[in-house]
PAZAPA-4460 file (N, C-alpha, C; in steps of 0.05 Angstrom, whole numbers, plus 32768, in hexadecimal, padded with zeros to 4 digits):
% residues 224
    n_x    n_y    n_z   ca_x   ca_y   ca_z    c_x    c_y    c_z   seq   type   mol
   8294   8110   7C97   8295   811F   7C7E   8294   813D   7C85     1      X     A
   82A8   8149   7C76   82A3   8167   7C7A   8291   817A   7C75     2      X     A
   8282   8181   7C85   826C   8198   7C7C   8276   81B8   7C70     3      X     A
   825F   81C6   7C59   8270   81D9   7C52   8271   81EF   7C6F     4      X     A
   8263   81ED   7C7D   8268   8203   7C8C   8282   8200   7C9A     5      X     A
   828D   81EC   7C9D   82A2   81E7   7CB2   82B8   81EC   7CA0     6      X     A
   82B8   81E2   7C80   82C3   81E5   7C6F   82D0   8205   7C77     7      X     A
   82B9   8217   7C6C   82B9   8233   7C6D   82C6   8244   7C8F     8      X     A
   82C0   8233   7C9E   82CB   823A   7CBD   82EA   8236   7CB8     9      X     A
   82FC   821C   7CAE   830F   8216   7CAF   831D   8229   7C9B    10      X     A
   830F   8231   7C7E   831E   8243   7C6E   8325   825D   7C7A    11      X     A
   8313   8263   7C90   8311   8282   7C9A   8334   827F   7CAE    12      X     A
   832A   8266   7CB8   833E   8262   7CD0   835F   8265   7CC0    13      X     A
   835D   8264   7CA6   837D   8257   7C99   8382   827A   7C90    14      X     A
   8375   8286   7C9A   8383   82A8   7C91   8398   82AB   7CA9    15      X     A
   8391   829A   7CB9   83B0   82A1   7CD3   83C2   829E   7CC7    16      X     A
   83C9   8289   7CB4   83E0   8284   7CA8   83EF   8297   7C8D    17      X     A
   8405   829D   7C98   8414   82B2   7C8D   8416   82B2   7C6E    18      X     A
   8417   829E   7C64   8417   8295   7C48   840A   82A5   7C3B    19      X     A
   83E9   8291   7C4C   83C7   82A1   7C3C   83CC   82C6   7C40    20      X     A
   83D2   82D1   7C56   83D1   82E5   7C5A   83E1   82F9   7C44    21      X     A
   83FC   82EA   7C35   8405   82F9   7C28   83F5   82F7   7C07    22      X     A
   83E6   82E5   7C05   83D6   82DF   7BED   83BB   82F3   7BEE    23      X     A
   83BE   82F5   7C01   83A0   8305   7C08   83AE   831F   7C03    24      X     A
   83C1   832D   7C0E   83B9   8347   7C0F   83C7   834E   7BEE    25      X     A
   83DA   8343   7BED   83E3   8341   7BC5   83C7   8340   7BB6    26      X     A
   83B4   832E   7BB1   839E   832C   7BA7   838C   8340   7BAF    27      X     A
   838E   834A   7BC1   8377   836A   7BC6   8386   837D   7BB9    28      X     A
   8399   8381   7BBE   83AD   839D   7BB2   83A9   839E   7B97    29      X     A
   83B1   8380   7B8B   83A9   8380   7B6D   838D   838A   7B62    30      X     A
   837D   837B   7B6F   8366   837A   7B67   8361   839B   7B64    31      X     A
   835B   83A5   7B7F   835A   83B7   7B86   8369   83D0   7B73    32      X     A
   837C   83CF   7B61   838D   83E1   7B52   837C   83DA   7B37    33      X     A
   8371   83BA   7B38   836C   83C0   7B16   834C   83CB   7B1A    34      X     A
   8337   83CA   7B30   8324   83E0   7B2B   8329   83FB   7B29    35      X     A
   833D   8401   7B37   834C   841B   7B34   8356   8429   7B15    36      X     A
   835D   8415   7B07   836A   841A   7AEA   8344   8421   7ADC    37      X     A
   8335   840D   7ADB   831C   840C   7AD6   8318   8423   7AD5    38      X     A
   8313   842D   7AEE   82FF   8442   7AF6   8308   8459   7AF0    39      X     A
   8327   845D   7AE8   8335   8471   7AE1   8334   8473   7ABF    40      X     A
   832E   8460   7AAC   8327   845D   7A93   8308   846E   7A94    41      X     A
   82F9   8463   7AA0   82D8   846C   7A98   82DF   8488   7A9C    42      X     A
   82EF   8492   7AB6   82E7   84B2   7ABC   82F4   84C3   7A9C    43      X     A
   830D   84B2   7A91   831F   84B8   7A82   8304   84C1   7A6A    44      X     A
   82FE   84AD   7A5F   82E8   84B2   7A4F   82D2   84BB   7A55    45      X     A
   82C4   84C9   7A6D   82AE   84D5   7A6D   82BD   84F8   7A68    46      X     A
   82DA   84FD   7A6C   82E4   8519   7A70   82E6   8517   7A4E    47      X     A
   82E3   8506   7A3B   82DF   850F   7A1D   82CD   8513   7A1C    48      X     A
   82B9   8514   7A24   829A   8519   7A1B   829D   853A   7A1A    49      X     A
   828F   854A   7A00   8290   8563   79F8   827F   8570   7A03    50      X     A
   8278   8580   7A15   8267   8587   7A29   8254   859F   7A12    51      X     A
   8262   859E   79FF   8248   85B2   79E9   8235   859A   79DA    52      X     A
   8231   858E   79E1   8221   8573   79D5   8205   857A   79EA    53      X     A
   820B   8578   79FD   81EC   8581   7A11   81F7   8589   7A2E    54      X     A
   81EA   85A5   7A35   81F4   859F   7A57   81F7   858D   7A67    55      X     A
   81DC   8579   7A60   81D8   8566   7A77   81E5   8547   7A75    56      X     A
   81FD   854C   7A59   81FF   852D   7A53   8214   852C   7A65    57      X     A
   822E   853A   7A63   8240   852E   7A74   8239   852A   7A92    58      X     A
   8229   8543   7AA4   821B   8531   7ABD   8213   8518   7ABD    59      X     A
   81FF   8514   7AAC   81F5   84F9   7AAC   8204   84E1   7AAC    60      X     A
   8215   84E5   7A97   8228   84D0   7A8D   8232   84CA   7AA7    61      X     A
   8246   84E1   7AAF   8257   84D4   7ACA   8249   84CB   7ADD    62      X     A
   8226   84D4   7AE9   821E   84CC   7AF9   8219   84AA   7AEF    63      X     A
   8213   849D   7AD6   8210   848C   7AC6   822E   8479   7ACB    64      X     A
   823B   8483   7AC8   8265   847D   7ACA   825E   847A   7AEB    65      X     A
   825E   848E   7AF8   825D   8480   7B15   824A   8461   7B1E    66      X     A
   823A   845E   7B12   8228   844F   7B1A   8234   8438   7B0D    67      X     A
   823A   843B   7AF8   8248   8420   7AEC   825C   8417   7AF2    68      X     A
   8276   8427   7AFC   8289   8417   7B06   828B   840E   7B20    69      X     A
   8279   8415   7B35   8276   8414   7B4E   8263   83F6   7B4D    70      X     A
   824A   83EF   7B36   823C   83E0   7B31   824D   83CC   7B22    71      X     A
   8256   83C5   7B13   826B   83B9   7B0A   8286   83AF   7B1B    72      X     A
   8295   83C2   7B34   82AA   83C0   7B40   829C   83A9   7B50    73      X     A
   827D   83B2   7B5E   8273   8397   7B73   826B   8377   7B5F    74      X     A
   825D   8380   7B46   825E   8364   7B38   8276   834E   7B3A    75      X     A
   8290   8359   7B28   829E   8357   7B22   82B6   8354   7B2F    76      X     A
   82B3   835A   7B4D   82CC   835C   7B61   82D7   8339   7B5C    77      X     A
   82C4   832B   7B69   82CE   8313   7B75   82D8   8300   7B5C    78      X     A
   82CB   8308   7B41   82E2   82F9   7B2E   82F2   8304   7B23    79      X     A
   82FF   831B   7B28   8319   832B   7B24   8329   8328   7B3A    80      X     A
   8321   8332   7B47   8333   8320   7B6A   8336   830B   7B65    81      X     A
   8326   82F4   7B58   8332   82DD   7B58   8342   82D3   7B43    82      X     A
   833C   82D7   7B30   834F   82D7   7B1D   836A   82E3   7B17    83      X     A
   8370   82F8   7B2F   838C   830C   7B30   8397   82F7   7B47    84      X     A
   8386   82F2   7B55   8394   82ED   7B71   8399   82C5   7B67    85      X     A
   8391   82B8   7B4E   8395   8299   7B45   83AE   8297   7B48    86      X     A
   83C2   82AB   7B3E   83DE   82A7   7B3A   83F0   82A5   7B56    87      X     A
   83E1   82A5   7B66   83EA   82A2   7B7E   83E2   8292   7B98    88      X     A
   83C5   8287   7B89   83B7   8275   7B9B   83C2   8264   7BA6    89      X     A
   83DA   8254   7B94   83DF   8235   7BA2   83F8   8233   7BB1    90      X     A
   83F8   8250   7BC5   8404   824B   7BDA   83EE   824E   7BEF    91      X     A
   83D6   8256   7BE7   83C1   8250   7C01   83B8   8237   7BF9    92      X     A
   83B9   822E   7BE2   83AE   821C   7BE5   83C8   81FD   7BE5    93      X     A
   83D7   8201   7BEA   83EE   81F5   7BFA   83EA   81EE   7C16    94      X     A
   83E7   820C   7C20   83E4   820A   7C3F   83CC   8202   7C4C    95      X     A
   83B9   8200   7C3B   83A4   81F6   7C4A   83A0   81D4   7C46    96      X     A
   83B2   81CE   7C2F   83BF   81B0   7C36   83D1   81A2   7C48    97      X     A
   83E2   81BC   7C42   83F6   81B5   7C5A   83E8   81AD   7C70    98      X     A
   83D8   81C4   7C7F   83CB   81BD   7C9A   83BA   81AC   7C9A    99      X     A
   83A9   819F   7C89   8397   8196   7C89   8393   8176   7C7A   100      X     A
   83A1   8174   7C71   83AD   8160   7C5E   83C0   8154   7C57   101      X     A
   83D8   8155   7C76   83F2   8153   7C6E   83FB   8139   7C62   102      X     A
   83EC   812A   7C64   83F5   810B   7C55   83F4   810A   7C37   103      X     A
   83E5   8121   7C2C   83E5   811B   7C09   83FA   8122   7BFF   104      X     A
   8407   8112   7BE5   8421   8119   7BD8   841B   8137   7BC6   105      X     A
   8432   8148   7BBE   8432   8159   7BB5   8424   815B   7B98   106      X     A
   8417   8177   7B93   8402   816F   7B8A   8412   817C   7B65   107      X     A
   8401   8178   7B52   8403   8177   7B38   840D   818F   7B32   108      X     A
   8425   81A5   7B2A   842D   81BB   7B21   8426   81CA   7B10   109      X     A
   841A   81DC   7B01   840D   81E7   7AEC   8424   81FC   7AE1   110      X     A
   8428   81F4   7ACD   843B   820E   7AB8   842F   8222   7AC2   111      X     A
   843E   823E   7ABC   8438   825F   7AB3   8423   8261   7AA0   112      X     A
   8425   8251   7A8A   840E   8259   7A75   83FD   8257   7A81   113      X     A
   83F0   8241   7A8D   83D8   8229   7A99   83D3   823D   7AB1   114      X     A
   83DC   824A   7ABA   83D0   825D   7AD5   83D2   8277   7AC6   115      X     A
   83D4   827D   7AB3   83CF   829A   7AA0   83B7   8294   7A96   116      X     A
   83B2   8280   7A8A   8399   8277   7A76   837F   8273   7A95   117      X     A
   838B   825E   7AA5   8370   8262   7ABA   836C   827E   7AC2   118      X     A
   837A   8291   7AD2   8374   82A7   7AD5   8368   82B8   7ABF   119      X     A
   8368   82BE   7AA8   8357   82C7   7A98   833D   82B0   7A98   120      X     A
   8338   82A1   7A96   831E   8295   7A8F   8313   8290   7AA7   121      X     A
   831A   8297   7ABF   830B   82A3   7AD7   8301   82BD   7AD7   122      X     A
   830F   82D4   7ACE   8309   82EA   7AD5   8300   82F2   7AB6   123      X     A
   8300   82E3   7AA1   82F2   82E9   7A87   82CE   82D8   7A85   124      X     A
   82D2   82C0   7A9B   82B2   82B4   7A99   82A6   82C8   7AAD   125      X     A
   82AC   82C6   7AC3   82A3   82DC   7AD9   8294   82F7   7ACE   126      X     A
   82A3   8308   7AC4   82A7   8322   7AB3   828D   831B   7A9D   127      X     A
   8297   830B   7A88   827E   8307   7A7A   8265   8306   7A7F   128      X     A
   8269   82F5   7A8E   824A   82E6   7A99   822C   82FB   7AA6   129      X     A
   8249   830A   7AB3   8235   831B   7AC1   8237   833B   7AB0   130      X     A
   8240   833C   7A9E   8242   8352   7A95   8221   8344   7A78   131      X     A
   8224   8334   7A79   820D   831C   7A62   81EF   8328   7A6E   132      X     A
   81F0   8323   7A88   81D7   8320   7A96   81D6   833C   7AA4   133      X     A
   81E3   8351   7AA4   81E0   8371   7AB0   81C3   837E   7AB1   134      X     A
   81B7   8376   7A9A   819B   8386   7A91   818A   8372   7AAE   135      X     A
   818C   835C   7AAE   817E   834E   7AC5   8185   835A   7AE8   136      X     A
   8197   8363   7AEC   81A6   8368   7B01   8194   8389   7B0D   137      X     A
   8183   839C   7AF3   8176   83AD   7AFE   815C   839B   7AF6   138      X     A
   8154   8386   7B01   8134   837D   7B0C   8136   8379   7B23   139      X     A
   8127   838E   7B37   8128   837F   7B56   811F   8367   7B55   140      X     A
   8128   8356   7B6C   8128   833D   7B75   8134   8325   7B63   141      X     A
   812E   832F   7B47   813F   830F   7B3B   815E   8321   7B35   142      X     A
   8164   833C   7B38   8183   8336   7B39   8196   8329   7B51   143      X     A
   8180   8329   7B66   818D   8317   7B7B   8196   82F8   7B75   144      X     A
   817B   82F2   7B6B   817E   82D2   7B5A   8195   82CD   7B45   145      X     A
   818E   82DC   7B3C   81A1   82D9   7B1B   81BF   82E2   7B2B   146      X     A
   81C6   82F5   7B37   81DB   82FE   7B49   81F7   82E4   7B4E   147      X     A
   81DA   82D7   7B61   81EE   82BA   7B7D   81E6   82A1   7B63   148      X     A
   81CE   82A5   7B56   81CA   8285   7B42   81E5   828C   7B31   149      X     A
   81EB   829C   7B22   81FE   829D   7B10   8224   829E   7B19   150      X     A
   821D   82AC   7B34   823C   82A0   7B3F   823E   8297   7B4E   151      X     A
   8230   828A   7B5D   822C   8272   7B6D   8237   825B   7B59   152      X     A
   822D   825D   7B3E   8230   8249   7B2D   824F   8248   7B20   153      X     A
   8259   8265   7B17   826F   826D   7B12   828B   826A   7B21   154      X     A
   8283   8274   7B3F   8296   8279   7B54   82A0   8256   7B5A   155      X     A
   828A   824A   7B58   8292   822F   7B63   82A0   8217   7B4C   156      X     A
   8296   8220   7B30   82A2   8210   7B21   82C4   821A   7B1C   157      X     A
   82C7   8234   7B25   82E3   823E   7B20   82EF   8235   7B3A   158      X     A
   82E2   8234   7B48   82FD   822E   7B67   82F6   8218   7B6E   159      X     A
   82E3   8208   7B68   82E6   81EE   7B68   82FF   81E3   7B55   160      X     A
   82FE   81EC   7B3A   830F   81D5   7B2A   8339   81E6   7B27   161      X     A
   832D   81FF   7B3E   8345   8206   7B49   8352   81F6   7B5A   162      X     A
   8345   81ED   7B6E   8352   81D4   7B80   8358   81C4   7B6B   163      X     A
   8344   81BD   7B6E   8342   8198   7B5B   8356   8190   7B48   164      X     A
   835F   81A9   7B3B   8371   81A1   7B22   8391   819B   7B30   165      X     A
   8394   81A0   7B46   83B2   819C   7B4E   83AE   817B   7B61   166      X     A
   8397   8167   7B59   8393   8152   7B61   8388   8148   7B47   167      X     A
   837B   8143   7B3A   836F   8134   7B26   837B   8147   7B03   168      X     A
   8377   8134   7AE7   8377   813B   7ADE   8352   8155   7ADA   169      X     A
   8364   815C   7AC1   8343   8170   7ABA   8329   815F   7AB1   170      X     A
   8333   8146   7AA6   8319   813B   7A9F   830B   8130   7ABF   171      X     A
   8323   8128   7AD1   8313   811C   7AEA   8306   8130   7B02   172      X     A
   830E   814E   7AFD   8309   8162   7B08   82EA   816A   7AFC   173      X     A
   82E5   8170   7ADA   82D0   816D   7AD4   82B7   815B   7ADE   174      X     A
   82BD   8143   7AD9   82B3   8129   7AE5   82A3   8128   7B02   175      X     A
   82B5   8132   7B10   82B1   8135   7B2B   82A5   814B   7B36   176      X     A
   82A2   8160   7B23   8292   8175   7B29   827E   8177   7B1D   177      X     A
   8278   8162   7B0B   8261   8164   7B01   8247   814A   7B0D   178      X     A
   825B   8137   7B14   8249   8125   7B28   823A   8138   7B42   179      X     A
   824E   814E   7B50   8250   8157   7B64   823F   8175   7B62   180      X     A
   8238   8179   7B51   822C   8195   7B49   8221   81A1   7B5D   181      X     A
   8216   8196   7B70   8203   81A2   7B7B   8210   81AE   7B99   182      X     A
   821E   819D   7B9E   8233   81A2   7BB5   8249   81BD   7BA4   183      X     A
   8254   81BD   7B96   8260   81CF   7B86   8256   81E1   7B8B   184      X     A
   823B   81E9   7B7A   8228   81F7   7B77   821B   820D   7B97   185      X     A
   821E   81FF   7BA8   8218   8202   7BC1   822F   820E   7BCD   186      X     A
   8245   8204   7BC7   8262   8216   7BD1   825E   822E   7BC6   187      X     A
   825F   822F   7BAE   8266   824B   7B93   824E   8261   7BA5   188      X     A
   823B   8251   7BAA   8227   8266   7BAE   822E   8277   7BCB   189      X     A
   8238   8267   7BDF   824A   826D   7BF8   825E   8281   7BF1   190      X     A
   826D   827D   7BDD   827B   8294   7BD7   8272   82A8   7BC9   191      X     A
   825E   82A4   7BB5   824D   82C0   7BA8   8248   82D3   7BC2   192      X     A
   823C   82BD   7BDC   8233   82D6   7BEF   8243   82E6   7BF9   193      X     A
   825C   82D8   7C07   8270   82ED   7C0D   8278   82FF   7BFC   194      X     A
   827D   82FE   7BE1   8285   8307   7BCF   8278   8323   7BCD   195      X     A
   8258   832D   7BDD   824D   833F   7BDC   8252   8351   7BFB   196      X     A
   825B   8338   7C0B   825E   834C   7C29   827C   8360   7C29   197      X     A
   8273   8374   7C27   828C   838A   7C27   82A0   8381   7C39   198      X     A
   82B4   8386   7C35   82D0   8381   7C51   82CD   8358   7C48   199      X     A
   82C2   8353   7C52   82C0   8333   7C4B   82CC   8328   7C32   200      X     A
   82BF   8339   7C19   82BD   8338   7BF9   82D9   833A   7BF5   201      X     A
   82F3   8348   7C08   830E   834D   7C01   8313   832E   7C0D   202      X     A
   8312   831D   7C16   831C   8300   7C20   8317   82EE   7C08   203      X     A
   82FB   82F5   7BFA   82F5   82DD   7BE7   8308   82D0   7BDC   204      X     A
   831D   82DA   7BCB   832B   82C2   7BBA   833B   82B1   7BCE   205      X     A
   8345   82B8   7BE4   8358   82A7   7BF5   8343   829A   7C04   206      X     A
   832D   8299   7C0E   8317   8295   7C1F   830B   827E   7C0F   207      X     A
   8301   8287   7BF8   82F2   8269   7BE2   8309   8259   7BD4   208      X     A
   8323   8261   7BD4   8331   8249   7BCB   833C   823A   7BDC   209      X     A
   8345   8242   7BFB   8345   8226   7C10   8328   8221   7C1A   210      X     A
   830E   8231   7C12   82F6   8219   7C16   82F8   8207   7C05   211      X     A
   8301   820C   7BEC   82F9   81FC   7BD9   830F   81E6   7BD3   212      X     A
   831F   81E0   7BE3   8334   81CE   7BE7   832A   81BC   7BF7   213      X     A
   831C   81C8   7C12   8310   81B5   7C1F   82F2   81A9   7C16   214      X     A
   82E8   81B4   7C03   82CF   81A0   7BEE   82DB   8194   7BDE   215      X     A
   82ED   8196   7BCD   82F2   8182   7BC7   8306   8173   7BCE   216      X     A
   8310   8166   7BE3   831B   8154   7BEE   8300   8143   7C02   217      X     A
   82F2   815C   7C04   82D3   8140   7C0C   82CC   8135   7BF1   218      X     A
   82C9   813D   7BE1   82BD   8139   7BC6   82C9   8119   7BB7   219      X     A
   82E0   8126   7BBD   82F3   8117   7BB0   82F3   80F2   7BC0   220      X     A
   82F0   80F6   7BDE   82EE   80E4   7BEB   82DA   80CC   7BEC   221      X     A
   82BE   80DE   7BDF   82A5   80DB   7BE2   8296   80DE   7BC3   222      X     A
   82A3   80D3   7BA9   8298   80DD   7B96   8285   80DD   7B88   223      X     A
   8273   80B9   7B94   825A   80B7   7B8C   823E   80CF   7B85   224      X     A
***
């Protein structure tokens, strides 16, 4: 049976392949442009602020604007990266069948709508969730908790039922991740961590969707 670490060793190993490599650096660029648009809106709106209202508001504010989008850009990276970079996943996650799985028949096709709609409800639960729980995030020590508990939980139910859906219908993808929760749960959290190591945090979406190809094809094998 596959262990996740080896899991995670083999996903690192499938960036040799030219495919992943072009998914990866498309998915940073993107990503990477739409914090850029972001961060170019807040500054847009802190230069309205009427500086005859109080000397000290517009300092504040922007020092306030800096802290938030920089605080926000690290929340929020890994489910905007992942959700920009979905529309392009399932050529990594092709190739890490290819190599790894070459005996399975070709797997289930998803319309344009169906990968428009997943990519928003990745990068709209993500976004939410943690934008829900923000006020918790300035308590030392439980924003660590609340941090990896909440996308540990998040990260893994989205790139788990990212694999899964191009093998099972949605109800047997559900099913199976819900018997399996804890193994799921245990991946997601594997990728919450990277998701905070700088330089690393740019691999996540190509990095957790061929791990998460290889969990669930153990999963899948092993469903009890």
């Amino acid at each position: 049976m596959l262990s996740l670490p080896l899991a995670l060793l083999r996903s690192f190993a499938q960036l040799s392949d030219p495919a992943v490599r072009r998914v990866l650096w498309i998915g940073v660029v993107l990503a990477l442009a739409a914090f850029a648009g972001i961060g170019w809106a807040v500054w847009r709106v802190l230069d309205l602020i009427d500086p005859n209202w109080a000397w000290w508001l517009p300092a504040a504010l922007k020092v306030v604007g800096e802290l938030g989008v920089s605080l926000l850009a690290w929340l929020l990276f890994p489910g905007v990266a992942g959700g920009i970079s979905s529309f392009l996943l399932d050529d990594v996650l092709n190739a890490v069948e290819r190599r790894h799985y070459p005996t399975l028949p070709p797997p289930r096709r998803s319309g344009l709508g169906e990968e428009i709609a997943g990519a928003l409800r990745f990068i709209g639960v993500v976004v939410a969730l943690n934008l829900l729980v923000l006020p918790l995030y300035l308590v030392p020590g439980l924003n660590l908790l609340v941090f990896y508990g909440l996308n540990g939980y998040v990260l893994g139910r989205e790139y788990f039922e990212l694999a899964a859906i191009r093998r099972l219908d949605l109800d047997g993808v559900r099913k199976l991740r819900r018997r399996q929760r804890l193994v799921v749960f245990a991946a997601g959290l594997i990728i919450a961590v990277l998701s905070t190591i700088p330089v690393v945090n740019l691999l996540v979406p190509v990095v957790a969707s061929a791990f998460m190809v290889h969990v669930f094809h153990r999963l899948n094998r092993d469903p009890a």
